[in-house]
C-alpha positions as CSV (number, residue, x, y, z in Angstrom):
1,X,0.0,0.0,0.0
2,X,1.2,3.1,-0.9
3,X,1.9,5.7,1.7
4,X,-0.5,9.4,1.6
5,X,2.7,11.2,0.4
6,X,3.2,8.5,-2.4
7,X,-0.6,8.7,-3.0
8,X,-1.1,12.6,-2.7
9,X,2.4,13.0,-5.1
10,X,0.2,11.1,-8.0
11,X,-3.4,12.9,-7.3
12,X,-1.5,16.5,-7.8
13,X,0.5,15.1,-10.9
14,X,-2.4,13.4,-12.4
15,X,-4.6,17.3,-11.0
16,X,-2.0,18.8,-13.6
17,X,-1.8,16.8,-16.7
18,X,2.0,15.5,-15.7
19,X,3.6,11.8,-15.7
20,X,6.5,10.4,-14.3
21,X,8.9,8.3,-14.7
22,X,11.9,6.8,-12.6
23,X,15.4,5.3,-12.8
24,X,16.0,3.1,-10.1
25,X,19.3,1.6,-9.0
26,X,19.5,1.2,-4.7
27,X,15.5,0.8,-5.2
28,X,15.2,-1.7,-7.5
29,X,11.5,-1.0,-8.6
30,X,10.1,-0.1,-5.3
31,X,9.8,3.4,-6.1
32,X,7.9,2.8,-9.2
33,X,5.6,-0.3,-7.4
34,X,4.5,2.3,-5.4
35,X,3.6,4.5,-7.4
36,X,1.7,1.7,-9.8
37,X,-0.3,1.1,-6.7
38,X,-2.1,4.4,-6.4
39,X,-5.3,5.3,-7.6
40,X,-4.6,7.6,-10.4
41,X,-1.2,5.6,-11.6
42,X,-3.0,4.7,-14.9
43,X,-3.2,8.8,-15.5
44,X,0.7,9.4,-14.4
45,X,3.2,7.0,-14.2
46,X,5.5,6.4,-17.5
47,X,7.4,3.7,-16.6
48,X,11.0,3.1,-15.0
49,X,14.2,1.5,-15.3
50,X,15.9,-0.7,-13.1
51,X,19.7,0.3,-13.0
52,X,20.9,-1.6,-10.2
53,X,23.9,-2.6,-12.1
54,X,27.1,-0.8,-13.7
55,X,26.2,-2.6,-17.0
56,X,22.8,-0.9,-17.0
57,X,23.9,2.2,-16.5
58,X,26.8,2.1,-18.8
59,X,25.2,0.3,-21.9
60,X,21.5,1.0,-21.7
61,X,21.4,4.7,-20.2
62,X,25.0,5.6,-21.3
63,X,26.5,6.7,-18.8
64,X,30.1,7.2,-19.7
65,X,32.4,4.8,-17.7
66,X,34.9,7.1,-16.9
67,X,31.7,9.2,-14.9
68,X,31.0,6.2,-12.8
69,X,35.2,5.4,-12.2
70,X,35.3,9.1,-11.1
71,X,32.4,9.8,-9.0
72,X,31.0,5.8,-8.1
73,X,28.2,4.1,-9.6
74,X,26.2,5.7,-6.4
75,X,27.0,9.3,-6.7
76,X,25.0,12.7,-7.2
77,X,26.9,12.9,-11.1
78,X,25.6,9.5,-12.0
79,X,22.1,10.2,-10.7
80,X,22.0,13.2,-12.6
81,X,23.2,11.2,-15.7
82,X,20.2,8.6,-14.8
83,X,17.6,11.1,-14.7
84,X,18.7,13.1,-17.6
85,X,19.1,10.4,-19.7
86,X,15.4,8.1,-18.4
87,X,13.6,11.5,-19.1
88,X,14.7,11.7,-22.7
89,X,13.9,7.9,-22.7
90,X,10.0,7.9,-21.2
91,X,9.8,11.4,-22.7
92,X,8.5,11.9,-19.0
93,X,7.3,15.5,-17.5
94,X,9.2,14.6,-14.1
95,X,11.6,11.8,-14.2
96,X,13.3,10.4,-10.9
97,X,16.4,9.2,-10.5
98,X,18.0,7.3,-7.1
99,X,21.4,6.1,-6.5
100,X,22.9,4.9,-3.0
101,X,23.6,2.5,-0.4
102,X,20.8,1.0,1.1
103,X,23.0,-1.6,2.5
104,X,27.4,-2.4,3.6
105,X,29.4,-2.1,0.1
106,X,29.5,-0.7,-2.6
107,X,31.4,3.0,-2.4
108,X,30.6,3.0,0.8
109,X,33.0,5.1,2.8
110,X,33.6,7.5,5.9
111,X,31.9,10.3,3.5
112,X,29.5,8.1,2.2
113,X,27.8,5.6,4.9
114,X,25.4,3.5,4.7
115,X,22.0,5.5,4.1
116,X,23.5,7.5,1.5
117,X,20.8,8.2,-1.2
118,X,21.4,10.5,-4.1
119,X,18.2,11.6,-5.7
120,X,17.7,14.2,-8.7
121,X,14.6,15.2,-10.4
122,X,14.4,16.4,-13.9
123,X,11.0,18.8,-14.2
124,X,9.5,20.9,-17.2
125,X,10.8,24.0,-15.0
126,X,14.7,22.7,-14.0
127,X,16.8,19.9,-12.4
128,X,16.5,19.4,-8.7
129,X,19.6,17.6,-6.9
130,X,19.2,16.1,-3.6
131,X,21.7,13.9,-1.0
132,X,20.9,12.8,2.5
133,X,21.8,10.4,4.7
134,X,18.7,8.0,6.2
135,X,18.9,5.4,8.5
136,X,17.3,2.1,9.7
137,X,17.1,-1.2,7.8
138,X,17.8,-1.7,4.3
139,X,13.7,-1.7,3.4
140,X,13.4,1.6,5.7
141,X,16.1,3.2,4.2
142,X,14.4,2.4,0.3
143,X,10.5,3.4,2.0
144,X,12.6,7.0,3.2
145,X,14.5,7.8,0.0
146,X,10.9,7.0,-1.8
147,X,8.8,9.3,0.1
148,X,11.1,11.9,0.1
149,X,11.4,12.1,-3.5
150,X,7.4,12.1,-3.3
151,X,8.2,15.0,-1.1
152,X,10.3,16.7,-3.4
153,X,8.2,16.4,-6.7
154,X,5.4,17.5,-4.9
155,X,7.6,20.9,-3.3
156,X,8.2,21.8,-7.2
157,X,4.5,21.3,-8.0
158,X,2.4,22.6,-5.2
């Protein structure tokens, strides 16, 4: 079941004649499940990709390698190349794109700890770039990065 931010992010999309879409690598679908479950997802969502892996991101979005040896495969410069590219994909109004570490691995560092999420947001009206750091079980930490990109689409659109 989706939660009222999830639900209340697609009534206002679907209230102005916008869709969504999503690129999903550290949650792996969740984000756009969610978003099939409300009752207006007919009227907004696009679609999404699952990006989880390097290969994904390299040879279906194109993300050039040498972006992800630089910054890390969960970085705020990949997510940006995630969401610009998935919006030109879906041809999507908002498009969603989430990177980070959910769970021990990965890049994961003294800068970047576990709960890590990188989340950007292409719009009709500009590109929105969010980081934060959440905490709590892997599932928690996808359910927090989720809503809180609700939470953002619907601070550009209310």
């Amino acid at each position: 079941m989706p939660t009222e931010i999830i639900s209340k992010c697609a009534r206002i999309l679907k209230s102005q004649n916008y869709n969504i879409a999503f690129a999903e690598s550290v949650t792996a679908g969740r984000m756009a499940a969610e978003f099939s479950m409300t009752k207006n997802s007919g009227k907004v969502f696009r679609g999404g990709i699952v990006c989880y892996d390097i290969f994904v991101k390299e040879q279906i979005l194109n993300v050039p390698h040498n972006i992800i040896e630089k910054y890390t495969p969960e970085s705020a410069e990949v997510t940006r190349y995630l969401a610009e590219k998935t919006a030109a994909m879906f041809c999507a109004d908002f498009t969603v794109a989430i990177t980070g570490l959910a769970s021990p691995g990965g890049s994961e560092s003294k800068e970047k700890p576990v709960g890590t999420i990188f989340i950007c947001i292409v719009t009709p009206f500009n590109l929105i770039e969010h980081a934060e750091v959440f905490s709590g079980t892997p599932e928690q930490i996808v359910l927090k990065a989720i809503d809180k990109s609700a939470e953002l689409v619907l601070a550009i659109i209310n």
